[in-house]
C-alpha positions as CSV (number, residue, x, y, z in Angstrom):
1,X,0.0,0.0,0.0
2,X,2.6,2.5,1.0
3,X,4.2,2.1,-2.0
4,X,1.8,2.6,-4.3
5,X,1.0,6.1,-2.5
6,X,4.7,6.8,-3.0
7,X,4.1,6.7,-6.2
8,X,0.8,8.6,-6.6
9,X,3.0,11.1,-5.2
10,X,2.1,10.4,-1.4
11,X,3.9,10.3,1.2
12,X,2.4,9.9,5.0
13,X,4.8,9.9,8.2
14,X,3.4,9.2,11.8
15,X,4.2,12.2,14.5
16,X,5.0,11.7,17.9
17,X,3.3,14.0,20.0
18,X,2.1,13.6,24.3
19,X,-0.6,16.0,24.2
20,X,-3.0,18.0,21.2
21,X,-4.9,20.8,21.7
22,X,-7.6,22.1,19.3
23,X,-9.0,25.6,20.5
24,X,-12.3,26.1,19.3
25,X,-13.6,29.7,20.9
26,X,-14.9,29.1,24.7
27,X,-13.9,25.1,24.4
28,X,-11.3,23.1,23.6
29,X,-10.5,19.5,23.0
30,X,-7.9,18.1,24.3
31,X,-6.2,15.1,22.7
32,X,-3.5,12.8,25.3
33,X,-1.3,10.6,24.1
34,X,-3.0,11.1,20.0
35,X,-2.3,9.2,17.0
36,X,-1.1,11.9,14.5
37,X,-0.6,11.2,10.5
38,X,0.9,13.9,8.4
39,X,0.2,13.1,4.7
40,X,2.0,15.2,1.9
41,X,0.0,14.5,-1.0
42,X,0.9,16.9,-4.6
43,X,2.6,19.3,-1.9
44,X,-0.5,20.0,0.5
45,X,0.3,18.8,3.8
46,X,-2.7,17.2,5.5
47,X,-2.9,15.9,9.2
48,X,-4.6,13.5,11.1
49,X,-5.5,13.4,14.8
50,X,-6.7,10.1,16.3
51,X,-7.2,9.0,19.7
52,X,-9.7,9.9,23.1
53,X,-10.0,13.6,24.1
54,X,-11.7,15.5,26.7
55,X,-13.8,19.1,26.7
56,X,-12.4,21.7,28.4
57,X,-13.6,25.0,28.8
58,X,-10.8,27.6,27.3
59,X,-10.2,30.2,30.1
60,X,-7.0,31.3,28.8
61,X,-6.4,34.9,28.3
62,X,-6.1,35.8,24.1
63,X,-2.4,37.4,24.2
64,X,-2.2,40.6,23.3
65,X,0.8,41.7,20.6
66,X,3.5,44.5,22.7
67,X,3.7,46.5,19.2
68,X,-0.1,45.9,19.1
69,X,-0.5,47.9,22.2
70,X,2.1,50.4,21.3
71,X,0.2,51.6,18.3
72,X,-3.2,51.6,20.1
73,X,-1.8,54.3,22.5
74,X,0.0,56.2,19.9
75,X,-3.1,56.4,17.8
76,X,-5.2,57.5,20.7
77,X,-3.4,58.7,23.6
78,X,-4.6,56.3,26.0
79,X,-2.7,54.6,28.3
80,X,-1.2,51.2,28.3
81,X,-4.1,49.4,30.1
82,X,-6.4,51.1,28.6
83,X,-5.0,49.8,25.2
84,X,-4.6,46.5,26.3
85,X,-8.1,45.9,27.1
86,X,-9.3,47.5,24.3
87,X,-7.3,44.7,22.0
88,X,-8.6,42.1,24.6
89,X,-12.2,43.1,23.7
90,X,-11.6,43.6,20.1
91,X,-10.0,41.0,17.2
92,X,-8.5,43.5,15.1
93,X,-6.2,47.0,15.8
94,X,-8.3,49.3,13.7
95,X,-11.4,48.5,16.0
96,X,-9.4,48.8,19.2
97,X,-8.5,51.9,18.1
98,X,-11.9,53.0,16.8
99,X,-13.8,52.1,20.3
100,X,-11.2,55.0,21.8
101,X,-11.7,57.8,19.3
C-alpha cells in the first residue's frame, strides 16, 4: 500500500506527539497521548489526529501583541491598560483603536 501512495505522489509519516490541543472559541478539546498522521499528498500537507479527548472550557487569556498595544496608545493617547483591554475586547487593531476615538 505505501508504495503505491509513493508513487501517486504520497507520502504519509506518523508524529509523535504527548498532548493535542484544538481551540475552538470558549472550548477546547484536548487530545492525550494522539495518533497523528501527516500526509504530503501533490505538496498539500494534510494531518490526522486520532485517539480519546476531553472538553475543556478555554479560560485562557487571548495574548495581546506588545507593538499591538504600542500603536493603540500612539493612535489614541490612551494609556497602556487602557489599550490592552481595548485589544482584549476587540480582534482587530483598527477597532481597538476605533472604540477609543
Amino acid at each position: 500500500m505505501s508504495k503505491m501512495m509513493k508513487q501517486m505522489g504520497v507520502d504519509m509519516d506518523e508524529l509523535d506527539a504527548d498532548k493535542v490541543e484544538v481551540h475552538m472559541g470558549d472550548q477546547k478539546l484536548v487530545f492525550s497521548n494522539p495518533s497523528i498522521s501527516k500526509i504530503d499528498a501533490q505538496g498539500n500537507e494534510i494531518f490526522q489526529l486520532q485517539g480519546n479527548y476531553s472538553k475543556e472550557e478555554n479560560t485562557e487569556e487571548p495574548e495581546v501583541d506588545e507593538e499591538d498595544v504600542e500603536l493603540v496608545m500612539e493612535k489614541t493617547d490612551v494609556n497602556k491598560e487602557d489599550a490592552k483591554q481595548a485589544l482584549e475586547e476587540n480582534d482587530e487593531v483598527a477597532d481597538a483603536i476605533m472604540e477609543l476615538q
